[in-house]
C-alpha positions, 0 to 999 in steps of 0.5 A, spaced: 500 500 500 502 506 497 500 509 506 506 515 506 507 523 505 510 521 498 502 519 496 500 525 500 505 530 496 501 527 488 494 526 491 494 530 497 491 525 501 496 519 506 491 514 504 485 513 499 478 514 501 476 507 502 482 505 507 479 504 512 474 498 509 481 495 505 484 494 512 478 492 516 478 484 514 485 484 516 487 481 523 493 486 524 497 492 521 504 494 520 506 501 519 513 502 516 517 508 515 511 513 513 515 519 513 518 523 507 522 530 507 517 535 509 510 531 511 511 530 517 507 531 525 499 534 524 499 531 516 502 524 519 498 523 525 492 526 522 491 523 516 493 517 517 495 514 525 488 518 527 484 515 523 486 508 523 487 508 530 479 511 532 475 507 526 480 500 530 479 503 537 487 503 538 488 506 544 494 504 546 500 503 542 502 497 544 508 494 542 510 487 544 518 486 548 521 480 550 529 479 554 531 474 551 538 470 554 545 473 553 543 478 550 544 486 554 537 489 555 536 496 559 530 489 563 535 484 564 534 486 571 527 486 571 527 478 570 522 475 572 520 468 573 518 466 565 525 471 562 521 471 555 515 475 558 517 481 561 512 487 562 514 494 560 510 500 562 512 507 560 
């Protein structure tokens, strides 16, 4: 999908009127890198997060974490019984 600031520089829109039913049937989205040169803040967040966000009711941006053996993490410290879930609260 063409999502990005580079489509809204040639139609002036983040993404197709339609959007939001072309995604309705999936069962998770993925956002890459949307940003290009000056589309950036207010024309990002509104015309794209915003509206995916509210038509989903995402109201928190949770990302997945794991510590993970051998490998140096700012939660090493934070082990828990099970090392494979941690909780991370911002």
């Amino acid at each position: 999908m063409d999502w990005s600031c580079e489509r809204y520089v040639h139609t002036g829109a983040m993404m197709p009127e339609d959007g939001i039913e072309q995604i309705r049937s999936h069962d998770a989205i993925l956002l890459g890198s949307c940003r290009v040169g000056q589309c950036t803040g207010p024309r990002l967040t509104m015309g794209l997060l915003i509206p995916i966000r509210r038509a989903f009711a995402q109201y928190v941006n949770l990302r997945p974490i794991a510590v993970m053996e051998g490998v140096p993490s700012p939660l090493a410290a934070r082990r828990t019984p099970a090392p494979q879930r941690a909780g991370l609260i911002w």
